[in-house]
PyMOL CGO cylinders between C-alpha atoms (Angstrom):
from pymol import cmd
from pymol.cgo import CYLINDER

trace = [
    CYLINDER, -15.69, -14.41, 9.46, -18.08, -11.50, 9.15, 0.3, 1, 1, 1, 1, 1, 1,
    CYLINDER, -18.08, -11.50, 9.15, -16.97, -7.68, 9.49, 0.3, 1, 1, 1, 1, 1, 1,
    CYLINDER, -16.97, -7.68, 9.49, -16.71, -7.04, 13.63, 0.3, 1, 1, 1, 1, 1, 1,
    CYLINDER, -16.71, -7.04, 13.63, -15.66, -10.75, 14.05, 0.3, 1, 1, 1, 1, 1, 1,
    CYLINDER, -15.66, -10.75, 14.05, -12.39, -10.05, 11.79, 0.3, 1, 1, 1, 1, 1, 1,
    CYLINDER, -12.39, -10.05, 11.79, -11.79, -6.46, 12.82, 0.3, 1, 1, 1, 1, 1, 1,
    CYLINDER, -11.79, -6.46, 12.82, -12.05, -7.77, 16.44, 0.3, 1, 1, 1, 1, 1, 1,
    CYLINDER, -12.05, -7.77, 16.44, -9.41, -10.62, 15.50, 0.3, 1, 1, 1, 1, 1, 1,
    CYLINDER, -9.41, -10.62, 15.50, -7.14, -8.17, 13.88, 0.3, 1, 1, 1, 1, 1, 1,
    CYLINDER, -7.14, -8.17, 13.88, -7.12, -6.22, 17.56, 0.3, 1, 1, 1, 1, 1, 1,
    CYLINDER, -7.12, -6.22, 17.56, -6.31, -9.23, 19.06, 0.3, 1, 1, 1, 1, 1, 1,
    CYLINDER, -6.31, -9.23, 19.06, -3.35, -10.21, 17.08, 0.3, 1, 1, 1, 1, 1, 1,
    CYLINDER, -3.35, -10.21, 17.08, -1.88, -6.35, 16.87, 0.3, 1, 1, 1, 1, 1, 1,
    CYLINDER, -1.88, -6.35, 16.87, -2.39, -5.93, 20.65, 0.3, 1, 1, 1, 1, 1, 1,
    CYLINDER, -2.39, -5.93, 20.65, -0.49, -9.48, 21.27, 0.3, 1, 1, 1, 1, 1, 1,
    CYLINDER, -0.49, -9.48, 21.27, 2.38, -8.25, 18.46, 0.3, 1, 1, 1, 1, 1, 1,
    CYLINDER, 2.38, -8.25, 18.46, 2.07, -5.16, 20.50, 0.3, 1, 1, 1, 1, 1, 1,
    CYLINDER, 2.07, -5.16, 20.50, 2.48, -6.65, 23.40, 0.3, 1, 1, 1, 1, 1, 1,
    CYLINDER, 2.48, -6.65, 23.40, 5.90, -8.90, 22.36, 0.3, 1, 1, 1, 1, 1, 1,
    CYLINDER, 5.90, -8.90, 22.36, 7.05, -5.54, 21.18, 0.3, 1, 1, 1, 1, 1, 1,
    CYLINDER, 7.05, -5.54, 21.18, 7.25, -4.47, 24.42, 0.3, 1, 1, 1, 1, 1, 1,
    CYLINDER, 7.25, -4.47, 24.42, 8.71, -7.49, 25.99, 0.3, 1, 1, 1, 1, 1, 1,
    CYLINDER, 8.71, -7.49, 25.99, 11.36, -7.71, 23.29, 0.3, 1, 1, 1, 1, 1, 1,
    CYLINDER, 11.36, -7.71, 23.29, 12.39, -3.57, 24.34, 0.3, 1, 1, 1, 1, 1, 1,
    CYLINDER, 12.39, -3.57, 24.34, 13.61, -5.10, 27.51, 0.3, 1, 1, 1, 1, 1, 1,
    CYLINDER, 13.61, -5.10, 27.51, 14.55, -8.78, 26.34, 0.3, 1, 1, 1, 1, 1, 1,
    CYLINDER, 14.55, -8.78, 26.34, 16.36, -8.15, 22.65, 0.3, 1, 1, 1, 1, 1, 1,
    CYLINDER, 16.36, -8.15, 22.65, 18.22, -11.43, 22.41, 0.3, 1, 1, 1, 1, 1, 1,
    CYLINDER, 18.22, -11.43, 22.41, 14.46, -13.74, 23.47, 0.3, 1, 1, 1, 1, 1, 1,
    CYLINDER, 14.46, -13.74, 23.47, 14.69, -15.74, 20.24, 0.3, 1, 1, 1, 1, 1, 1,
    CYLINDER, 14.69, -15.74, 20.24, 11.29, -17.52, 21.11, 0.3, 1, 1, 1, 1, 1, 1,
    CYLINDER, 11.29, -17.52, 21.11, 10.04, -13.60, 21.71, 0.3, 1, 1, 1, 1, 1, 1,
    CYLINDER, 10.04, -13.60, 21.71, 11.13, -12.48, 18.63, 0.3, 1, 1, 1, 1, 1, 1,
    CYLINDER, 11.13, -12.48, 18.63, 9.82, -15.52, 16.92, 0.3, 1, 1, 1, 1, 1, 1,
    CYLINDER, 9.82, -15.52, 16.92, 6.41, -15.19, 18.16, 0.3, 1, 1, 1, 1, 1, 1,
    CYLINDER, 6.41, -15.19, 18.16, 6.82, -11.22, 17.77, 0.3, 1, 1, 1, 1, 1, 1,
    CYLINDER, 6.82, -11.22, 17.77, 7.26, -12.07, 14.03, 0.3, 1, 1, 1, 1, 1, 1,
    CYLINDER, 7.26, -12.07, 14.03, 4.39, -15.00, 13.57, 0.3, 1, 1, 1, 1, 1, 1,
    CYLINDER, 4.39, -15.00, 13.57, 1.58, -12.80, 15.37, 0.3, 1, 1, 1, 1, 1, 1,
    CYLINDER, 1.58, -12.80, 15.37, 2.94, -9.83, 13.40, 0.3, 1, 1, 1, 1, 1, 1,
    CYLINDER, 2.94, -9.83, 13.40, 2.65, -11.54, 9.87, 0.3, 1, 1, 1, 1, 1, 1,
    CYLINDER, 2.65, -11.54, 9.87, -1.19, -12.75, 10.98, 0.3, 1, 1, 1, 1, 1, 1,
    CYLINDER, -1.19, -12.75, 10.98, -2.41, -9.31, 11.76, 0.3, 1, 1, 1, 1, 1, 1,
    CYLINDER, -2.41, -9.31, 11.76, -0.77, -8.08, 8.58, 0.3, 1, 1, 1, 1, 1, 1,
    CYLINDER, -0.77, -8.08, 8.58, -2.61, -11.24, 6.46, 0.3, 1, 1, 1, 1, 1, 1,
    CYLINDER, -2.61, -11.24, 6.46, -5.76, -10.39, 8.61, 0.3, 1, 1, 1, 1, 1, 1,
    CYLINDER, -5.76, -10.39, 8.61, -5.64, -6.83, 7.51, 0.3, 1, 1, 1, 1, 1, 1,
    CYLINDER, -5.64, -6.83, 7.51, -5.19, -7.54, 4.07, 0.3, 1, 1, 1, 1, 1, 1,
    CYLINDER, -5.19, -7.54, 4.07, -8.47, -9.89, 4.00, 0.3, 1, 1, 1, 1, 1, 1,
    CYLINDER, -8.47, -9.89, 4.00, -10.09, -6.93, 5.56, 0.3, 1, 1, 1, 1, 1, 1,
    CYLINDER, -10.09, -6.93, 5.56, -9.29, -4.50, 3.36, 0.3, 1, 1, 1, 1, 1, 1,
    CYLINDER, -9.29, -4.50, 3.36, -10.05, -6.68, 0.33, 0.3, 1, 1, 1, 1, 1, 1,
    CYLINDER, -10.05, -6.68, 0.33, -13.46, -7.64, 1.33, 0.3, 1, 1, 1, 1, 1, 1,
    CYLINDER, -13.46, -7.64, 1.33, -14.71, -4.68, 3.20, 0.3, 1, 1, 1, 1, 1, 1,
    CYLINDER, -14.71, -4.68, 3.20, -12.50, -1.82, 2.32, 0.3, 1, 1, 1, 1, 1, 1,
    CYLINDER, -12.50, -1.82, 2.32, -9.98, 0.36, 4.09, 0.3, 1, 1, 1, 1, 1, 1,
    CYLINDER, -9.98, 0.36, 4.09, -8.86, -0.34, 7.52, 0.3, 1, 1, 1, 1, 1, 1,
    CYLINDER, -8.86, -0.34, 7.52, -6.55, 2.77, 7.35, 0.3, 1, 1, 1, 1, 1, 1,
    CYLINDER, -6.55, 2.77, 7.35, -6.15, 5.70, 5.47, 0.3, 1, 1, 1, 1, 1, 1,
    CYLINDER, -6.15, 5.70, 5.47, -2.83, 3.88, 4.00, 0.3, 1, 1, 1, 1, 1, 1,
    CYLINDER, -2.83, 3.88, 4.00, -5.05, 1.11, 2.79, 0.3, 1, 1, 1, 1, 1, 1,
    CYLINDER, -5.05, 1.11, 2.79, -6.47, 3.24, 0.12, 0.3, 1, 1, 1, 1, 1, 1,
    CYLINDER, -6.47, 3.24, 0.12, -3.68, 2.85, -1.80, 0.3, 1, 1, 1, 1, 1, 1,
    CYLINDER, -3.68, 2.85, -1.80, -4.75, -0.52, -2.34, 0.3, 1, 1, 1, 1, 1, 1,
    CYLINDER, -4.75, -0.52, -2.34, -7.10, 0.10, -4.70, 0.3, 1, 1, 1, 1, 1, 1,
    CYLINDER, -7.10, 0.10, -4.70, -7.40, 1.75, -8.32, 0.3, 1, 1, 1, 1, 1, 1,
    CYLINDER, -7.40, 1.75, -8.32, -9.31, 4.72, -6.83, 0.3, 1, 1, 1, 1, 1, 1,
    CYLINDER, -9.31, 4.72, -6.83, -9.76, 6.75, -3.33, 0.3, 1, 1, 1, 1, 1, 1,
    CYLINDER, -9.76, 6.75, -3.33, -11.47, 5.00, -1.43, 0.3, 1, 1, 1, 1, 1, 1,
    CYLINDER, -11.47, 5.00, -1.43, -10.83, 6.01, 1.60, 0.3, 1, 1, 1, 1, 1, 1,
    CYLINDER, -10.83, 6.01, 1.60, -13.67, 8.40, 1.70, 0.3, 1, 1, 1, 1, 1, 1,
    CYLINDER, -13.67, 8.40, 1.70, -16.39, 6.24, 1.19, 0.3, 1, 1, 1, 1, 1, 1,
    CYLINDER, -16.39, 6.24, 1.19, -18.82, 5.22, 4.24, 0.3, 1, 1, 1, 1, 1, 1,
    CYLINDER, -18.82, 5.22, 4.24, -19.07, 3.65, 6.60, 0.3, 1, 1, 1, 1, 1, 1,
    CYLINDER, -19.07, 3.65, 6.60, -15.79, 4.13, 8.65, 0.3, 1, 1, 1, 1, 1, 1,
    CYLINDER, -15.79, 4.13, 8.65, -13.97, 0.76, 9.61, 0.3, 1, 1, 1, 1, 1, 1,
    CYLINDER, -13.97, 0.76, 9.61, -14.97, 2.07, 13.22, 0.3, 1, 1, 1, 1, 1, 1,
    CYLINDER, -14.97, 2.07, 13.22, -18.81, 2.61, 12.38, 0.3, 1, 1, 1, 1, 1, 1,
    CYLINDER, -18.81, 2.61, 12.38, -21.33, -0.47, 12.74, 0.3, 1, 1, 1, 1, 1, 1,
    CYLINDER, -21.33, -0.47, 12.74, -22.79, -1.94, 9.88, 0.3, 1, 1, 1, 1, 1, 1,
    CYLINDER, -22.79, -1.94, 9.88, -22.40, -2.03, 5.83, 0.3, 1, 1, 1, 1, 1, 1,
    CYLINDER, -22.40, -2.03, 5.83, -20.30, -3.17, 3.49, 0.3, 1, 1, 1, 1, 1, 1,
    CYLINDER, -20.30, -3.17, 3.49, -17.09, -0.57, 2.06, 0.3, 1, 1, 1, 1, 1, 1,
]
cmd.load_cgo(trace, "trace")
């Protein structure tokens, strides 16, 4: 998956976690919500972390990931184009 193709995934799956978040406000005791709240909330997160090992930050609290600031360094998760 190149660059846009996994940042776009990793809107889909925090927008759909999002989404269950919402549902589950209303409906605490859905154990099938809550499930599925949890599974697309553990993909994002593993989606993030492949981001943010092979391109860099996502968010200023992924610089702490590495040995040194990174966080700085262009171009922005939200700019097109290059590698972190």
């Amino acid at each position: 998956m190149d660059r846009n193709d996994l940042k776009l995934e990793i809107q889909r799956y925090c927008f759909a976690a999002h989404d269950m978040q919402l549902f589950l406000d209303t409906h605490p005791k859905d154990e099938k919500a809550f499930a599925l709240f949890v599974s697309l909330t553990k993909k994002a997160k593993e989606l993030k972390k492949e981001y943010v090992r092979k391109y860099g930050p996502l968010c200023v609290s992924d610089a702490a990931e590495y040995d040194t600031y990174r966080w700085t360094e262009n171009p922005w998760p939200w700019e097109k184009g290059g590698n972190a």
